[in-house]
N, C-alpha and C positions, 0 to 999 in steps of 0.2 A: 730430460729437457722438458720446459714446461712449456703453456703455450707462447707466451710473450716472446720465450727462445725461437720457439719454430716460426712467428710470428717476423723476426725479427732475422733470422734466417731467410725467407721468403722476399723481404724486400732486399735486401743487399744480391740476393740471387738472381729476382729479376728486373731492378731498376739499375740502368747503369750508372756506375758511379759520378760522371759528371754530372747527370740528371738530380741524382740525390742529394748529392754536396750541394748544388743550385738550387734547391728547392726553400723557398720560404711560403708562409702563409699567403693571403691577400692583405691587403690596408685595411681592409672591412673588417677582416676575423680576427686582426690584430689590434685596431682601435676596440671590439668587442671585449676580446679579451681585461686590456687596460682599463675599460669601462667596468668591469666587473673587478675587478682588484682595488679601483677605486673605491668604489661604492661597497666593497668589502671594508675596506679599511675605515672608512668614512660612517656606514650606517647598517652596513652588516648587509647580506643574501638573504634573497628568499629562497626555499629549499630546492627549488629548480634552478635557479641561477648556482646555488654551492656546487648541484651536481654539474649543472653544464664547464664550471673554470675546473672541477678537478678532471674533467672526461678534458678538456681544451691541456691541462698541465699533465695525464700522462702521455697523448696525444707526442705535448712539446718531449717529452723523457726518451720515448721510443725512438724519433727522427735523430733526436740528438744521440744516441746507443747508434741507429742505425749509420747515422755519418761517420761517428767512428771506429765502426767495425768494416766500413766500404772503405775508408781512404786509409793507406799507410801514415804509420806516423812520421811526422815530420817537424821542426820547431814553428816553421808557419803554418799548419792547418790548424782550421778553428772549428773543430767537430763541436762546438755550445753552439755553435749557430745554429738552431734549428728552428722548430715556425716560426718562431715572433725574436728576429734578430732584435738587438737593444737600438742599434743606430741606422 
């Protein structure tokens, strides 16, 4: 098991799963994000800015892993939801 497993073990063990299904970003860290994706696309990062959207996208990988190792599967759950839903 590597860390990201124990990692990811750890929250599904102590957040409870309605907690974590529920859980999204802020507005603030989510317009951040789109801001930095823009301006990626647009005119490129500066090298703190690359590091801060890839630490913000594995961030998003983890919670999205962690939703769907906390909820049973089902045809309606939407374990991509995670920090920064799309709608």
């Amino acid at each position: 098991m590597n860390a990201a497993d124990e990692l990811l073990d750890f929250l599904v063990g102590n957040i409870p799963s309605p907690a974590l299904a529920g859980y999204h970003s802020s507005e603030s860290a989510r317009n951040r994000v789109w801001m930095l994706i823009e301006k990626e696309k647009e005119s490129g990062l500066l090298p703190e800015e690359k590091l801060e959207l890839e630490d913000y996208m594995k961030l998003e990988h983890l919670i999205v892993l962690a939703k769907a190792k906390a909820r049973p599967s089902s045809p309606d759950s939407d374990a991509r939801s995670g920090l920064f839903p799309t709608s």
